[in-house]
C-alpha positions in Angstrom: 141.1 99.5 93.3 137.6 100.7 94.5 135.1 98.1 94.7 131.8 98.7 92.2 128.5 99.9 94.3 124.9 98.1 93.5 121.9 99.5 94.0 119.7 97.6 96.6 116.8 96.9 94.7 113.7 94.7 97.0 112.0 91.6 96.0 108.1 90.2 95.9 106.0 91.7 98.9 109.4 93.1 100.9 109.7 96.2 102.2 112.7 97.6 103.6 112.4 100.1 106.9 114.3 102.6 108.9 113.4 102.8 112.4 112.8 106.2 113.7 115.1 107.3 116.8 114.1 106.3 120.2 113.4 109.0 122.1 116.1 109.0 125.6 113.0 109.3 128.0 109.1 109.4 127.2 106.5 111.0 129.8 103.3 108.9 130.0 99.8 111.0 129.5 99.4 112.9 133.3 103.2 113.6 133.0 105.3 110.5 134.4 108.4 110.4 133.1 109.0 106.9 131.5 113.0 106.4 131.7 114.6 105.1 127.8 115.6 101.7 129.9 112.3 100.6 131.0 111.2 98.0 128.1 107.7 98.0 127.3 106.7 94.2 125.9 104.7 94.3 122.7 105.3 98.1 121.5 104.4 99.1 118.1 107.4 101.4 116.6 107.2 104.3 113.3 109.3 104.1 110.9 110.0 105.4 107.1 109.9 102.9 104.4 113.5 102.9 102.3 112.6 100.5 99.5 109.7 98.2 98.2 109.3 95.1 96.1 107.6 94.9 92.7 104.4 93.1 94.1 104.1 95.7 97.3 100.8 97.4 96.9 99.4 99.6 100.0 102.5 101.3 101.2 105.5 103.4 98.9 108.7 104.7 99.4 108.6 108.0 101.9 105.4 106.4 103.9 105.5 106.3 107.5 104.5 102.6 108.9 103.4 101.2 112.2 105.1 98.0 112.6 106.5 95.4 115.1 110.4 95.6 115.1 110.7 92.9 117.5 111.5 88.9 115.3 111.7 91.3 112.6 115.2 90.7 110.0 118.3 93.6 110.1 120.8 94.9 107.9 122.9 97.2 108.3 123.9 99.4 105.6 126.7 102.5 105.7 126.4 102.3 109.6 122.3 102.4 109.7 120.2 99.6 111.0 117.3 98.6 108.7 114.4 96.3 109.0 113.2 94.1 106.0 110.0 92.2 106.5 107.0 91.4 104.3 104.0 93.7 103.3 101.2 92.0 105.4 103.2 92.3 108.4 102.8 96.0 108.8 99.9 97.2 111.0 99.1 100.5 109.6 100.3 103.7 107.2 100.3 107.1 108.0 98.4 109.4 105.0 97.8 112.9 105.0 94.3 111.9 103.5 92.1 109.1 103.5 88.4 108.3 103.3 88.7 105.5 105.7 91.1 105.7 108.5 90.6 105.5 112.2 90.5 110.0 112.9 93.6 110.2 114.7 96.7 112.3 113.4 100.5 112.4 113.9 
């Protein structure tokens, strides 16, 4: 007998994210390549919000987000690792246009 599916569906001020891929190597501004084992302390991540609670207010499904993923929550869902943390504890949101944002582009 195959068991029923449910929809995840977040609460309050949660937001659920997907990590984008780590890259295998970086290279650092003047061309030092950074090797994908050297761990950098304190690194901001991207990643693409999956899912928002009812009170969520600044950010929507499909945004981009600068977050910490380190003391952050995990599930894993169909063999993909997602973060769920709260609203305020996202850093910033990538827009194609805004009358307020800092100038710099992905």
């Amino acid at each position: 007998m195959e068991q029923p599916k449910f929809e995840i569906q977040m609460l309050h001020d949660r937001v659920m994210i997907r990590l984008e891929q780590k890259a295998e190597e970086r290279r650092s501004g003047s061309g030092i390549v950074i090797p994908a084992t050297v761990k950098l302390a304190n690194r901001l991540a991207w990643g693409e919000v999956c899912g928002v609670g009812s009170n969520v207010r600044s950010v929507k499904v499909g945004d981009k987000v600068l977050l910490n993923p380190e003391d952050q929550y995990e599930v894993e869902l169909h063999a993909q690792t997602y973060l769920v943390m709260r609203e305020r504890d996202l850093h910033a949101v990538a827009t194609q246009e805004t009358d307020h944002g800092t100038g710099l582009y992905l």
